[in-house]
ROSE-4610 file (N, C-alpha, C; in Angstrom, 1 decimal, always signed):
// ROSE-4610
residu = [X/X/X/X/X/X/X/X/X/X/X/X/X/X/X/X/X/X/X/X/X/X/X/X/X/X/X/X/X/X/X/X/X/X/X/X/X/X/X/X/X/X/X/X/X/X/X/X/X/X/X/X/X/X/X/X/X/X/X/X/X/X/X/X/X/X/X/X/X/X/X/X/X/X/X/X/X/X/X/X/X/X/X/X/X/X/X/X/X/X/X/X/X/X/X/X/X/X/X/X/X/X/X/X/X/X/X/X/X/X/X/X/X/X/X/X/X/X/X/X/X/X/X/X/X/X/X/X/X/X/X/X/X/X/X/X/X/X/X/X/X/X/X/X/X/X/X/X/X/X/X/X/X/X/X/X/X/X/X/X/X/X/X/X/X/X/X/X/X/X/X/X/X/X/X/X/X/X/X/X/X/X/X/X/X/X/X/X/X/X/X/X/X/X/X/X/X/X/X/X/X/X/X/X/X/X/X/X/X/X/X/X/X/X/X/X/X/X/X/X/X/X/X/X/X]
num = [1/1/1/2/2/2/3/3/3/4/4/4/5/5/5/6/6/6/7/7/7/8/8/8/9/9/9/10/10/10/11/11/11/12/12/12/13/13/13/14/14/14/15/15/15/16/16/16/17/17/17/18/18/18/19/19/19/20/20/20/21/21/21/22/22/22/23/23/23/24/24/24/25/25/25/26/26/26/27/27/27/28/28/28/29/29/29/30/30/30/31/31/31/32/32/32/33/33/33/34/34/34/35/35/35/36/36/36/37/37/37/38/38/38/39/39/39/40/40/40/41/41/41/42/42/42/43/43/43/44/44/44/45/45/45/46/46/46/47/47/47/48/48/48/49/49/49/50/50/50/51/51/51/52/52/52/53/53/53/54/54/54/55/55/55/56/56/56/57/57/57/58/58/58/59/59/59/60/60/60/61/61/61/62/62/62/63/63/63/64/64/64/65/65/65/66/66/66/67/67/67/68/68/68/69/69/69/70/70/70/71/71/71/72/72/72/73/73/73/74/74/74/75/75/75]
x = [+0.9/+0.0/+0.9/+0.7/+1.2/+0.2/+1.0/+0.5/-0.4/-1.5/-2.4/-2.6/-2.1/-1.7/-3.3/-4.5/-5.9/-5.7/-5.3/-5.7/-4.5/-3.3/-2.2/-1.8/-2.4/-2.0/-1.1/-1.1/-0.4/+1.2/+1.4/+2.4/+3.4/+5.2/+5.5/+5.0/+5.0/+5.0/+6.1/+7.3/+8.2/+9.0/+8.2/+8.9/+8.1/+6.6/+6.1/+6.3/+6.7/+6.9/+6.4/+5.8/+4.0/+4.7/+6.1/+6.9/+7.1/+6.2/+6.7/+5.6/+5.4/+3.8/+3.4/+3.6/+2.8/+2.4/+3.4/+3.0/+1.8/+2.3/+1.3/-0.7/-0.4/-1.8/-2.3/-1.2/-1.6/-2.4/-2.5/-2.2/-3.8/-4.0/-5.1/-5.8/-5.9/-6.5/-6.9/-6.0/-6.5/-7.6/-7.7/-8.2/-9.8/-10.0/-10.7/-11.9/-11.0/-11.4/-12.6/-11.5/-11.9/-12.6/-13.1/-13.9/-13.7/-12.1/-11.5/-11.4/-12.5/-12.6/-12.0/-12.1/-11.8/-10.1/-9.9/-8.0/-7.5/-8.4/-7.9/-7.9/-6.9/-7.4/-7.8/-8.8/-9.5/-8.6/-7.7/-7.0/-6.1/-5.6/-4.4/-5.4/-6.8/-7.5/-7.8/-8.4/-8.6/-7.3/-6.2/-4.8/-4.7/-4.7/-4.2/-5.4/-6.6/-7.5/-7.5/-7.0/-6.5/-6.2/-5.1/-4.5/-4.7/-5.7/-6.1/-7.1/-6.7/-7.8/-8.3/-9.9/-11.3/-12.4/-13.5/-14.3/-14.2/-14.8/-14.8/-16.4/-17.0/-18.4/-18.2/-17.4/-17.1/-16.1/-15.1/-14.2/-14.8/-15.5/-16.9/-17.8/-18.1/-18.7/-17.7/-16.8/-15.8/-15.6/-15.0/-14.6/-16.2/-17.1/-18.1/-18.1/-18.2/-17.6/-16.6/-15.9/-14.6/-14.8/-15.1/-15.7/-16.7/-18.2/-18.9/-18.7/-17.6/-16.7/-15.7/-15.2/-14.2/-15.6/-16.4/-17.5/-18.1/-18.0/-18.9/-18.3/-16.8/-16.3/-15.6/-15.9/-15.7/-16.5/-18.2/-19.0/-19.1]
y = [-1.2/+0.0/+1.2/+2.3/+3.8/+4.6/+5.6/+6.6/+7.2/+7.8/+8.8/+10.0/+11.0/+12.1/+13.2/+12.4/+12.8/+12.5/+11.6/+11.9/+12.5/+12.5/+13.2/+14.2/+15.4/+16.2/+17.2/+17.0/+17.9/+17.5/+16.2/+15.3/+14.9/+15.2/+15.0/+13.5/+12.6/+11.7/+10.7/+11.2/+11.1/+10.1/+10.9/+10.9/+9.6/+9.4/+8.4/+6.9/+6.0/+5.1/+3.7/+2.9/+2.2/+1.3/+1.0/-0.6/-0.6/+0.8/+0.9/+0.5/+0.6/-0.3/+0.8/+1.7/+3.3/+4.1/+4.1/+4.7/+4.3/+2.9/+2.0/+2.3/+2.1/+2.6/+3.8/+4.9/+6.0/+6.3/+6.0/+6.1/+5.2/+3.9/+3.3/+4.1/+4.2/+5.2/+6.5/+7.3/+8.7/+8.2/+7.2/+6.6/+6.2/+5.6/+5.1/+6.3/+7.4/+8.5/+9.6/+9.6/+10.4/+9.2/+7.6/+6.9/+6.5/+6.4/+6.1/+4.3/+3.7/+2.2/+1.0/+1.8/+1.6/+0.4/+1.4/+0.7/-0.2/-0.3/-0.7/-2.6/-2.9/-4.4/-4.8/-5.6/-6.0/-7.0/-7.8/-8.5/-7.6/-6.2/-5.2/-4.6/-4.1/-3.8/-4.3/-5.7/-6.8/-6.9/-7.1/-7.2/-5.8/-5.1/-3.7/-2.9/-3.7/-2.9/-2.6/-3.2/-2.8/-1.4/-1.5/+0.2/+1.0/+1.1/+2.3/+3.1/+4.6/+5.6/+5.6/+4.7/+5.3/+5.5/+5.9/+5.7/+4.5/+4.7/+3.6/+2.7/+3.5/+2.2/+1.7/+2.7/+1.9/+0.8/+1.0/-0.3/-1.4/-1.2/-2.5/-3.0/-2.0/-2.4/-3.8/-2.9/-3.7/-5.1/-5.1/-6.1/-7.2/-6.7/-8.1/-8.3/-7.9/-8.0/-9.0/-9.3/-9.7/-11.0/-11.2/-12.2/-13.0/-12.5/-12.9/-13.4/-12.7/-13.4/-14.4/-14.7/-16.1/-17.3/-16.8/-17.6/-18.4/-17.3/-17.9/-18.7/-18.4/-19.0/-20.5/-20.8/-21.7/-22.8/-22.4/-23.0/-24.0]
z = [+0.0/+0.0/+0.0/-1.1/-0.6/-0.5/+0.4/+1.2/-0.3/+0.2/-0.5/-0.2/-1.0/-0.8/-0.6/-0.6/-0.8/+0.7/+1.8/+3.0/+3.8/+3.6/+4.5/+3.5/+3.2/+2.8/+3.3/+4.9/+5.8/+6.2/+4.9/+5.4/+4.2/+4.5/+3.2/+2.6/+2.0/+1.2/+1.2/+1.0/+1.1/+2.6/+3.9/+4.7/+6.0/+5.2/+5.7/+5.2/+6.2/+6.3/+6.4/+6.0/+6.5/+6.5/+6.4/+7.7/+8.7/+9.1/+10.8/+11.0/+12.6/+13.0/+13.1/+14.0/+14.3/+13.6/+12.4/+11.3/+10.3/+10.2/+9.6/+10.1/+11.5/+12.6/+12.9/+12.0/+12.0/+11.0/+9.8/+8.3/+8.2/+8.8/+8.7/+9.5/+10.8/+11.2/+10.4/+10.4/+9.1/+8.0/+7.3/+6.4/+6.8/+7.7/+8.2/+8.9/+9.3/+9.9/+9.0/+7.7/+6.7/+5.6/+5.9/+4.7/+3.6/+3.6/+2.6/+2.7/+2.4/+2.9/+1.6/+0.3/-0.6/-1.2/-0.5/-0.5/+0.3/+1.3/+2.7/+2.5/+3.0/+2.7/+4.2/+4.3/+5.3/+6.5/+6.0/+7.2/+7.8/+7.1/+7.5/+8.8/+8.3/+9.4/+10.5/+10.2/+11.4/+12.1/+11.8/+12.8/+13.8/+13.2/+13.5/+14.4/+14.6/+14.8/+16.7/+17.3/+18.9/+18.7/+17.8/+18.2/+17.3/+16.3/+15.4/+16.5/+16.6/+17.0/+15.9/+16.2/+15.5/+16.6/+16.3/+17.4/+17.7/+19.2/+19.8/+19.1/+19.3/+18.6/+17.4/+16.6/+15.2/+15.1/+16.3/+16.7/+17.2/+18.2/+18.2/+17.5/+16.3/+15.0/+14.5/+14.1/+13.5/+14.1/+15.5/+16.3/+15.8/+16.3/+15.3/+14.6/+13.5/+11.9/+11.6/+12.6/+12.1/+12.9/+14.1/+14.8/+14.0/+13.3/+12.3/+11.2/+10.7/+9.7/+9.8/+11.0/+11.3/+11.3/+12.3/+12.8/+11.3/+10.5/+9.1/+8.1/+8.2/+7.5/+7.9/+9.3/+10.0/+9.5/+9.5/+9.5/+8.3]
């Protein structure tokens, strides 16, 4: 994945780094913030999802989602 200059516009390009974890969690986060659902691949989100600042009910959204989805594909 590279950075998208439509959501860190306040940020060189250049100088972000998405092999770092915090960065990586920052970056999903911003994305996620601003609805950019698009690009995101779903298991980067599911791992990462403890430490992304999103709301919190949207994190619980999520957290079932992803629970419903192991569940289903178990079945």
């Amino acid at each position: 994945m590279k950075p998208d200059k439509k959501y860190i516009w306040d940020y060189d390009l250049e100088s972000i780094d998405l092999r770092k974890k915090a960065v990586l969690r920052w970056y999903l986060s911003r994305k996620i913030n601003f609805g950019d659902w698009g690009s995101l691949k779903s298991k980067l989100v599911e791992k990462n999802l403890d430490y992304l600042e999103i709301d919190p009910t949207l994190k619980q959204m999520l957290k079932k989602y992803y629970v419903f989805k192991r569940t289903k594909n178990n079945s």
